[in-house]
N, C-alpha and C positions, 0 to 999 in steps of 0.2 A: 643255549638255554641254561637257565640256572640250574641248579642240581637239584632232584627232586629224590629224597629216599623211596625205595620201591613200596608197593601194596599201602602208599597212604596220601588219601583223597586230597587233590590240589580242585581249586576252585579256580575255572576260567572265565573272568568275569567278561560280559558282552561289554566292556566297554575300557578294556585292560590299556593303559598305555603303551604310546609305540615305543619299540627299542632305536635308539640312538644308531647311527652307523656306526660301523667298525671299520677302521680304515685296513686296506688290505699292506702286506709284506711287502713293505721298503715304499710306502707310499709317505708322502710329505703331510703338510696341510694343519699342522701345529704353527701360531705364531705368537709372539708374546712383545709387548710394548720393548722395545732398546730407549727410546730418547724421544722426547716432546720439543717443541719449541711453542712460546705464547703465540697466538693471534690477534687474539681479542681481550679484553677484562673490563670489568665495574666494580666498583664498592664490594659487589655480592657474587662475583664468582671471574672465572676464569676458561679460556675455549683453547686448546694445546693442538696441535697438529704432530700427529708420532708417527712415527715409524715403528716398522717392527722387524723381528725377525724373517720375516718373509718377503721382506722390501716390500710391505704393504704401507697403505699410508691412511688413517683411521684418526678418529678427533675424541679430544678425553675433552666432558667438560665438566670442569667442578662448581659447584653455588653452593652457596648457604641457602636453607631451606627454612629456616625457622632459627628461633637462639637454640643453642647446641644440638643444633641438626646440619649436617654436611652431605650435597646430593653426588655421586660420580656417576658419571655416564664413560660409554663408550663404544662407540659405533662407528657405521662407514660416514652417515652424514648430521646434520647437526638438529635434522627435524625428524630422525627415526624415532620411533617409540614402539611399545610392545602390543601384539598383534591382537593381545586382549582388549585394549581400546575401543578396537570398533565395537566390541559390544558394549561398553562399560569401563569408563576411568575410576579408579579404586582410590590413588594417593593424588594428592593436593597439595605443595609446593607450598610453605609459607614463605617469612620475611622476618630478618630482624633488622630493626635500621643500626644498631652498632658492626653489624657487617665490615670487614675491612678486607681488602687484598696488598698483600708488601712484595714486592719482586726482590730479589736482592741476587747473586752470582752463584748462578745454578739453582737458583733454587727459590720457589715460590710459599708465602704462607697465608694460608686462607682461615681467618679467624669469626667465629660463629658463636661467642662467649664463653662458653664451658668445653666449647671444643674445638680446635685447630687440627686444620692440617697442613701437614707441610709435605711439600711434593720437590724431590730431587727431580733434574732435567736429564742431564746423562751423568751416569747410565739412569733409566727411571727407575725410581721407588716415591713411594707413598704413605705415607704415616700418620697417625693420629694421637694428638696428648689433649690432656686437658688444660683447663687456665691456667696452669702452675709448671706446664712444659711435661708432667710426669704420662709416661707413654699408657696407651690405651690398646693401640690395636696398630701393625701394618704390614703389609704385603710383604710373603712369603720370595725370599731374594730366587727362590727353583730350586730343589734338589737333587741333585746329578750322585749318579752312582759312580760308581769305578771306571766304566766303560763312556763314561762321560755324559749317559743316556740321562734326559731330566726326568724325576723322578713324579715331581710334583705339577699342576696345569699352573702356568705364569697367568698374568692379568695380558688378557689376549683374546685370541679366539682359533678357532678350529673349524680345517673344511673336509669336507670326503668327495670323493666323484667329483671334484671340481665346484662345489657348491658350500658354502657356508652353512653349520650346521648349529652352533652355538658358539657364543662366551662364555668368557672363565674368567675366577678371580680365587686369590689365595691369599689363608690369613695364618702367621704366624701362631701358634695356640701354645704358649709356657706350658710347662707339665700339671701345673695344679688350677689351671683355668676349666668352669666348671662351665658348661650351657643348657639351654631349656628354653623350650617354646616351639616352634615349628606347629601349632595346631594344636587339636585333639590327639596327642601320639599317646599311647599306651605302655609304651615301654619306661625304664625308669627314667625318672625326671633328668636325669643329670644326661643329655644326648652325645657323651663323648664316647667313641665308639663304635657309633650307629652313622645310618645313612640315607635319613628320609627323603624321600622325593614326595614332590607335592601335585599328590594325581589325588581325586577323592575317591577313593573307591568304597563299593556296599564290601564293606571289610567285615562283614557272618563274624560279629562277636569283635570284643575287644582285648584281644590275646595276642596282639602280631604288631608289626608294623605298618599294616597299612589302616589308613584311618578315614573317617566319614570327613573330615574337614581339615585342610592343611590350611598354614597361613607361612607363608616364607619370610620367617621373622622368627629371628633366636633372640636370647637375653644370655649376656655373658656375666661370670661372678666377679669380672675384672672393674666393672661397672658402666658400659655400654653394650648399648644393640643396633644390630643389622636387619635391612628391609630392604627385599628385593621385590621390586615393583614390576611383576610379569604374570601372565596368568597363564604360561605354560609349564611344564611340566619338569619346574626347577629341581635338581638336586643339589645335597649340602651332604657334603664327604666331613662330618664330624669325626678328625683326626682316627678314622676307621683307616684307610687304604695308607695313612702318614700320622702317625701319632701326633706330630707336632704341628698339624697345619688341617685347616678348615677348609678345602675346596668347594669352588659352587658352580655348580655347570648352569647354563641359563639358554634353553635352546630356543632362542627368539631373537629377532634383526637387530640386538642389542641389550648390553648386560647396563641396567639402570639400577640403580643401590642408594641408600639411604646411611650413613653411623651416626645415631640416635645416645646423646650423652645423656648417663645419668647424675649423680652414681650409684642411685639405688634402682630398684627395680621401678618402684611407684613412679620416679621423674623419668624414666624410659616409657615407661608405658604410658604417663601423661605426654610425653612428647609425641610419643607413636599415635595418639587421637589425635591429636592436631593436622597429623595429615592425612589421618585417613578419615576419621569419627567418633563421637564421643558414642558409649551405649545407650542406648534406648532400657528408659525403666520402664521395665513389665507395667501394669494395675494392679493396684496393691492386693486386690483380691487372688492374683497369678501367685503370691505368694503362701495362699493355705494350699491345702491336700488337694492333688487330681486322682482320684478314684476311674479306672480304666474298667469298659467291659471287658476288657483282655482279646487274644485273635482268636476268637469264634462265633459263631453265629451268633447275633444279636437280636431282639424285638423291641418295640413300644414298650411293652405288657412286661419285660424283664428288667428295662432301663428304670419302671416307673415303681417297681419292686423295688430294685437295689438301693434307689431314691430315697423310701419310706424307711428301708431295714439302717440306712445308715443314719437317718435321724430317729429314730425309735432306737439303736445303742449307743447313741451320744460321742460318733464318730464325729471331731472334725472333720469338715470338706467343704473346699469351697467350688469344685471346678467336678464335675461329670465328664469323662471323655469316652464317646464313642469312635471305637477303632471301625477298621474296611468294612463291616457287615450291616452297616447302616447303607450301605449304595446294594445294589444286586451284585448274588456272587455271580462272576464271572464278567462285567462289564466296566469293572474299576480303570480307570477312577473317571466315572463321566460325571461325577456331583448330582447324584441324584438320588431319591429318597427309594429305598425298596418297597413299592407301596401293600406290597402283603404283612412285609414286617411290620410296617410305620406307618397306620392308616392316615394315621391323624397328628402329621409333626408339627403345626404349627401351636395344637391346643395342647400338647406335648413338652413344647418348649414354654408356654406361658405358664401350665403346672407344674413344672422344676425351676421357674423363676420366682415363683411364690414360695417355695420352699428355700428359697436363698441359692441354687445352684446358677452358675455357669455354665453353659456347653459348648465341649470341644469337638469338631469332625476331624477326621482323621482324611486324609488325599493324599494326592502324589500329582506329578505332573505329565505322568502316560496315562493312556486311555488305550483300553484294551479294542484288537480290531473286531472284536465281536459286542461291541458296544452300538445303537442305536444312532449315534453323535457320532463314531469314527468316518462314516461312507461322509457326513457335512462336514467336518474339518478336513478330510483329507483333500474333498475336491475344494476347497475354499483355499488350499496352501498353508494350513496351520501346524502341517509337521514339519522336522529337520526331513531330511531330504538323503540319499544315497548318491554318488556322486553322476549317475545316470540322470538322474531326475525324481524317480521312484519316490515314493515315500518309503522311510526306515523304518518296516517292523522291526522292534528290536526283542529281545527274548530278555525284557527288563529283570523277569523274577524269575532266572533261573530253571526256566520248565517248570516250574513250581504253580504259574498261572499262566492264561494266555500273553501271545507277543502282543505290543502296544505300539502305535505312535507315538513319539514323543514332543509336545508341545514346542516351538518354535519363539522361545520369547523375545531373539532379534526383527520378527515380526512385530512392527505396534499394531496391526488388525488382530494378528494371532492373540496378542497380550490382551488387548481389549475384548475380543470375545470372550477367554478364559475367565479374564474377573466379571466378563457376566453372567457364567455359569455360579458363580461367588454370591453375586450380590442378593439377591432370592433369600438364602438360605439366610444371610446376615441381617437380610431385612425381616425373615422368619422369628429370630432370635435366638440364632449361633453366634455367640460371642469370638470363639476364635479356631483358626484352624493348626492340626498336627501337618506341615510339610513335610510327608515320608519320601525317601529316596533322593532323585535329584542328582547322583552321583551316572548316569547312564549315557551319558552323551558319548557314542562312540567315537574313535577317534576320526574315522573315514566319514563320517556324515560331513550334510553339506548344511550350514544355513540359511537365511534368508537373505542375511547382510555381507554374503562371502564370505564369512570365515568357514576355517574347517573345525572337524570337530575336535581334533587336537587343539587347537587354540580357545576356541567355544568352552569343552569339556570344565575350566574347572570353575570360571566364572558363569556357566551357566546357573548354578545354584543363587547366584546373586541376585540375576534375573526375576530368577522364578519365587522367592522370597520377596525380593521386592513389589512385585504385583500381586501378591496375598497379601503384603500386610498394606500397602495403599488400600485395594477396597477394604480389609479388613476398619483403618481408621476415618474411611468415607462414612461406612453405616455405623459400624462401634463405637469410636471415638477416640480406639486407642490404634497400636498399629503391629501389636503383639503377634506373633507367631512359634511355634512350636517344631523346631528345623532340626533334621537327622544332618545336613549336610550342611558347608558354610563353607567361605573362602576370606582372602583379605578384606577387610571392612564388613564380613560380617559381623560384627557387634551392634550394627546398627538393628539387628533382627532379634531382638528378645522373644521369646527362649529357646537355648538349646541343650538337645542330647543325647546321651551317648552312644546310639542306635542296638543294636539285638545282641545287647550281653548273655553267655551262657550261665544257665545257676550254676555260679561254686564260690568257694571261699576267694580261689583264686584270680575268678574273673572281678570277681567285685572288687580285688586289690590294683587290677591291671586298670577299672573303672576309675576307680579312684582318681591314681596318677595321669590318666587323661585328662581329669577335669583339673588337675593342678597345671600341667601344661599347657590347655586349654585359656586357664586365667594369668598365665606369663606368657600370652600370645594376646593380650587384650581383649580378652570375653570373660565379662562376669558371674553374666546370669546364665547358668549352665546345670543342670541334671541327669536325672539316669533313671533308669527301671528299677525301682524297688524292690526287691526282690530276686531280679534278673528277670533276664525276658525268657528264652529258651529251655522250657521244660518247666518242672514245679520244683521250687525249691524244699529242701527240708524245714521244719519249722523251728530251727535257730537259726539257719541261713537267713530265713525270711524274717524274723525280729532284729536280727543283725544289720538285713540289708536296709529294713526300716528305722531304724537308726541311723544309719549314715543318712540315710534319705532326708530324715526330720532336721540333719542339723547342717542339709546343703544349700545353695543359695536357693535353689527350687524343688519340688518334690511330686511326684506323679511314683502310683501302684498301677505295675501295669505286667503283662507277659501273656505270652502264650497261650499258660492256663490263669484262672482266675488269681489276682490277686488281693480278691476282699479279706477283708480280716477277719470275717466269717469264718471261711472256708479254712483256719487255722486254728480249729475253737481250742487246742491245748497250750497254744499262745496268744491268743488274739487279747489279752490283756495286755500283756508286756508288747506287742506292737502298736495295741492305741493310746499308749502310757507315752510311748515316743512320739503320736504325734499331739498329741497334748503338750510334752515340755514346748515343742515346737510352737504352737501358738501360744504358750506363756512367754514364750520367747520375743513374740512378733515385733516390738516395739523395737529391740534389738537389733532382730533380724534386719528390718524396713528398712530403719538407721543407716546401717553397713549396705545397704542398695543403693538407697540414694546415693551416700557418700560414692559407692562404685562406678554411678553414673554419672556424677560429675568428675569424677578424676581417674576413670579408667583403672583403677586399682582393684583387682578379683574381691568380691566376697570369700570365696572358699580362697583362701592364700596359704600358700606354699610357705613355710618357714623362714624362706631366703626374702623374701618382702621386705619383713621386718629386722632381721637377723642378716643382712647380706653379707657381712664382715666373718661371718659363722661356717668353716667349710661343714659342718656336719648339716646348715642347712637346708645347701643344695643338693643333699644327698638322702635327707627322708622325707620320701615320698607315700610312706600310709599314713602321714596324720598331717594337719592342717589348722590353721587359724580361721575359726568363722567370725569374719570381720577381724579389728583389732584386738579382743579380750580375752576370745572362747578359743581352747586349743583343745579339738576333737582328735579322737586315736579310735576308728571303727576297730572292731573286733574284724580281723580280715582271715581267720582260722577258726575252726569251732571249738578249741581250747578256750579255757576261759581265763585266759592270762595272756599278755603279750607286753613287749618292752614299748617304751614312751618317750623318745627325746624330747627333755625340755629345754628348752633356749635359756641364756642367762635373766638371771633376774628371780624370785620369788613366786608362787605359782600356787593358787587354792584348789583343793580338790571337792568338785563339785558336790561332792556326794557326801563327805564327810567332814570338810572344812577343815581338812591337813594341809598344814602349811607347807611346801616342799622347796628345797633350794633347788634354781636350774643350773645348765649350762653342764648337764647328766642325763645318763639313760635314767630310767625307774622302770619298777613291775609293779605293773596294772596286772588285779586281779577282779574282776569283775561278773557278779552272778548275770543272767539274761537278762533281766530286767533294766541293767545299767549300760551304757556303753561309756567308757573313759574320759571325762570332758574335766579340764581343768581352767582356773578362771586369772586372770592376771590379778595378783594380789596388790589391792588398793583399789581395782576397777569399781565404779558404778554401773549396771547392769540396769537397764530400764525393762520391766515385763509387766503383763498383764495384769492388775489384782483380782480381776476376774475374766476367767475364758470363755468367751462362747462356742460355738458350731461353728461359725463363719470368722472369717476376716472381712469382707467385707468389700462396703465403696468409701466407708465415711474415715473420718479420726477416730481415734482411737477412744475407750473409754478413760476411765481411773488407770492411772499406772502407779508400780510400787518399785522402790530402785531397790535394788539388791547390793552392799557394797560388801565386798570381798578383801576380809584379812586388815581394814584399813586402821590407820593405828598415827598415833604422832612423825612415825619415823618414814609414813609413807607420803608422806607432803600433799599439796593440793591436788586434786584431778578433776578433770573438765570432762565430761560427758554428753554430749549431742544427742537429743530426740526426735527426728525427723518422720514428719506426718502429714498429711494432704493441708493443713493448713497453718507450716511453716516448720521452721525450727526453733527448738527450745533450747537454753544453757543451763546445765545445772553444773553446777562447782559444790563441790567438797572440800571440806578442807580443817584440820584437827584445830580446838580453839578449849584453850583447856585442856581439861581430864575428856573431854568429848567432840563430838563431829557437827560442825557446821554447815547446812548444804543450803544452797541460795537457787531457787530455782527463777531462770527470763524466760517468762515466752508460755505460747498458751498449752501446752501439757497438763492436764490435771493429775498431777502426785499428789492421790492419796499416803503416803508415809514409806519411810525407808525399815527394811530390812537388814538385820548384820550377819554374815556369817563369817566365824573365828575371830569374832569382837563381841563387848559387852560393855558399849560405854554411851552416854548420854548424846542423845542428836537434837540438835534442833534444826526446825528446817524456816529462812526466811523464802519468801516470794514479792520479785517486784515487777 
């Protein structure tokens, strides 16, 4: 067992992954590729027969999978695939027809356009460059100590007791090679170091390394990425146990991998959709304020209060979420209305629709065994199963509530009954639902379609996201969701977040960097608890947290205790003031969605997006780019000062329209009312000319462009408007002593704005 300091609380989660065997003293069962020979080949890949150290005899096969996408496999036969499958295939294999394979003496080269590899035959090695031959990434030759012992896992595999336990593969890692991505991880961006394994666990806060959503998929600063296509419970040794080498243990009937060229981040992660999937854009209305009843008892009679009090103080919101106490305590989550609380939900939902809200339920996908529905789903076979037969009470919430059955979504009866506990309530007129949990699948459970719950466990969240948001877009129209949990290819599930942070300065800085990681794992649309979730925060915490919140891809107040802006009356200015810029912003904002959801590129971006060439980029991780313009620095201490990396290039201060040189730290000094936002000097900025309550269904109204620092020496800039009824171009560009700007496309600009200029504009429109 790991080491645990004495007298301080470890948490056993019901559903902890299993520990790997350990082989015993003087036992064999390490084996590692010596030498291939070709079999088979086409245009697009290659089938080797190797050998290994173990005089075992195992088949590598390489394909191109897309233009600069290369796949490796290797297993005992040529039709294994991973165990996750039966419930759900995640990646998808493309095609480039420029494809070639060249054999030449020892040694084979498989070209994919931006990326090649080239595979030695004996002894084997495997390599990767780009079009220009300049090397990217390849296999770690083993590191033997003194004693001859190898120090590091070859590209091979490993058995215990006689049985096959996993593969393994190893990467070279130079000293100044930076990485990032693996999920929602919390620690700092830069993962060299560390050593994530991708189990999802209910990780109580985001302070550790364990996380509500792994994706087995890094981003290197070299300029590709790795994608390993398993839904078990991969580990990735980031140059922790070998400074110089990347190992990845892969415990399934086969280690299958993806090197995704870029060499920026954005064409990595455009490649990475292509085989898995592009994100799903929220409804542009998902993008104002979700106002949370918080986790305690709720009523009709308080929902329809909180309703009135945030339009009577001129609170944006567009989205109402009722959390667990909308169902009976004690019976969660059967989807049922508490009918003492909630006489009358459906005249309920038509008076919060009049007033412009949206509403969100909150669920999960156990149902407690003292639930009304647990004795019909259990005898119907709608739970995972214990390997006797049993159904799996599992003690999902920690003793905290009663033990639950866990829904069965390798079942399609099970699946289909579930969303008809859904459909009612969407025909009611609940717009969408909070998917809490989802991380509980033990590893011993059994389910419907044979897998075990080790295999099951980490794609079951796919499952169950996936049939909330189908009926969600049967009655709705859209197919939005609101997920604590996620796995490879969830991106297809907008939105998510970043489950029950604790209030501190610190957790919201650990939040932060999750959601940077998060969006260099290919998820956009991504949020957090405003404020934090556990406990109440102080009232700078909570204008600070509201702050980051207004200027993240999505934004929800929510916790524990209340987070209305009320109940902060010594701030509750300076917290509605942030979400105000926020919908002055929305034009902006929208824009940067869209654009995320057609090319996979984060909203809230990480420094290194832009700046990849920049090592100080892949290394700050409390500030961020929202979209391409806006470079946010939350206040992550209750000091009212903190340092600012800004990247090369020129840079306006939003607040005061100081011009600053980048590619520098700076000190931000900032009263509460501010949080540190600075604008790319020259940008056009599209916002509101006037704000309402809501965001809304429709386009947008008037917009005013905001253009920042722009001057002769700052040449043309193109700026994109996108809105429910297309996209707009507006170009800028100095003409004369003054600014030119040409607006295409239906956008109504009412007039531009200058800040840290004072020269003549004219605006055409064609």
């Amino acid at each position: 067992m790991p080491y645990r300091p004495p007298l301080v609380a470890h948490e056993y989660f019901v559903a902890d992954p299993p520990e790997l065997p350990v082989r015993s003293h003087g036992e064999g069962g390490l084996s590692a590729l010596i030498s291939a020979e070709p079999v088979a080949s086409d245009a697009a890949g290659v089938i080797l027969k190797a050998v290994t150290s173990a005089e075992e005899t195992l088949l590598v096969q390489l394909s191109v999978a897309g233009e600069g996408v290369i796949r490796v496999r290797l297993g005992q036969d040529a039709d294994a695939r991973t165990r996750s499958a039966e419930a759900i295939p995640m990646v998808t294999p493309g095609e480039f027809a420029g494809a070639r394979v060249e054999s030449r003496e020892e040694t084979i080269l498989l070209d994919a356009g931006s990326l090649r590899a080239e595979i030695t035959l004996a002894p084997w090695h495997l390599r990767f460059t780009d079009a220009s031959g300049a090397p990217l990434l390849e296999q770690d030759r083993g590191h033997t100590d003194i004693s001859g012992r190898l120090r590091t896992l070859p590209f091979g595999r490993s058995s215990s007791g006689g049985a096959v336990v996993g593969y393994h593969e190893s990467f070279v890692a130079p000293a100044d090679e930076a990485f990032s991505g693996f999920g929602e991880s919390f620690t700092r961006l830069d993962k060299r170091g560390q050593r994530p394994v991708m189990w999802n666990f209910d990780a109580f806060g985001a302070e550790s390394q364990r996380a509500y959503k792994n994706i087995p998929f890094y981003l290197s600063s070299r300029g590709y990425g790795v994608l390993v296509d398993s839904g078990t419970p991969v580990e990735f040794d980031v140059c922790q146990s070998t400074h110089s080498c990347v190992q990845i243990v892969v415990p399934d009937d086969l280690i299958d991998y993806y090197v995704i060229a870029g060499p920026t981040p954005s064409e990595v992660l455009d490649r990475f959709d292509l085989l898995t999937c592009r994100p799903m854009l929220p409804p542009k209305w998902a993008f104002g304020t979700w106002i949370s009843s918080g986790f305690f008892v709720d009523t009709q009679e308080r929902v329809m209060a909180r309703a009135r009090r945030i339009r009577e103080r001129g609170i944006p919101c567009d989205v109402l979420h009722l959390d667990t106490y909308w169902q009976t305590d004690g019976h969660w989550s059967d989807l049922r209305w508490d009918a003492e609380g909630f006489p009358d939900p459906t005249g309920m939902l038509a008076e919060l629709k009049e007033m412009g809200f949206k509403v969100c339920l909150w669920m999960n996908p156990y149902i407690s065994h003292l639930s009304p529905i647990f004795a019909e789903a259990a005898e119907s076979g709608y739970f995972l199963k214990k390997p006797d037969g049993e159904v799996y009470v599992a003690d999902c919430w920690h003793g905290s509530y009663p033990a639950c059955g866990i829904v069965d979504f390798t079942d399609p009866a099970a699946t289909e009954w579930f969303k008809g506990l859904l459909r009612p309530l969407l025909e009611q007129g609940v717009q969408v639902f909070k998917t809490d949990f989802a991380e509980g699948v033990p590893h011993d459970a059994v389910a419907a379609n044979g897998m075990s719950g080790t295999d099951l466990h980490n794609v079951y969240t796919l499952l169950f996201n996936d049939a909330v948001s189908e009926v969600t877009k049967e009655i709705a129209g859209h197919g939005m969701v609101w997920a604590r949990s996620s796995f490879l290819g969830g991106q297809r599930h907008s939105a998510q977040w970043s489950g029950d942070t604790y209030t501190s300065y610190a957790a919201m800085g650990s939040t932060l960097r999750g959601g940077l990681a998060h969006g260099l794992s290919g998820v956009p649309f991504w949020s957090h608890d405003a404020g934090g979730f556990t406990g109440r925060p102080t009232d700078d915490l909570y204008v600070r947290w509201t702050q980051f919140g207004a200027l993240s891809p999505l934004l929800r107040l929510h916790g524990t205790t209340s987070r209305e802006p009320w109940e902060f009356p010594e701030v509750e200015a300076e917290a509605v003031e942030a979400l105000r810029l926020r919908y002055r912003l929305m034009p902006y904002i929208y824009t940067a969605a869209v654009e995320a959801a057609r090319t996979g590129a984060p909203m809230m971006r990480a420094l290194c997006v832009d700046y990849p060439d920049d090592p100080v980029a892949w290394q700050a991780d409390l500030e961020y780019l929202l979209g391409r313009d806006l470079l946010v620095a939350p206040m992550t201490s209750p000091e009212q000062v903190r340092k600012v990396y800004l990247p090369e290039g020129e840079w306006v201060d939003h607040w005061t329209g100081e011009v600053l040189s980048g590619g520098r730290y700076v000190t931000a000094a900032t009263p509460l009312d501010r949080v540190p936002l600075y604008v790319r000097r020259g940008a056009v900025v599209p916002v509101l000319t006037e704000q309402g309550g809501t965001v809304g269904d429709g386009p947008f109204g008037e917009i005013t462009l905001v253009a920042y620092g722009v001057g002769a020496d700052t040449g043309e800039t193109r700026t994109t408007v996108s809105d429910l009824d297309g996209d707009t171009t507006i170009t800028a560009a100095p003409e004369g002593e003054g600014l030119r700007v040409t607006v295409s496309g239906s956008a109504r600009i009412a007039g531009v704005e200058l800040v840290g200029a004072d020269i003549p504009i004219v605006i055409t429109t064609i």
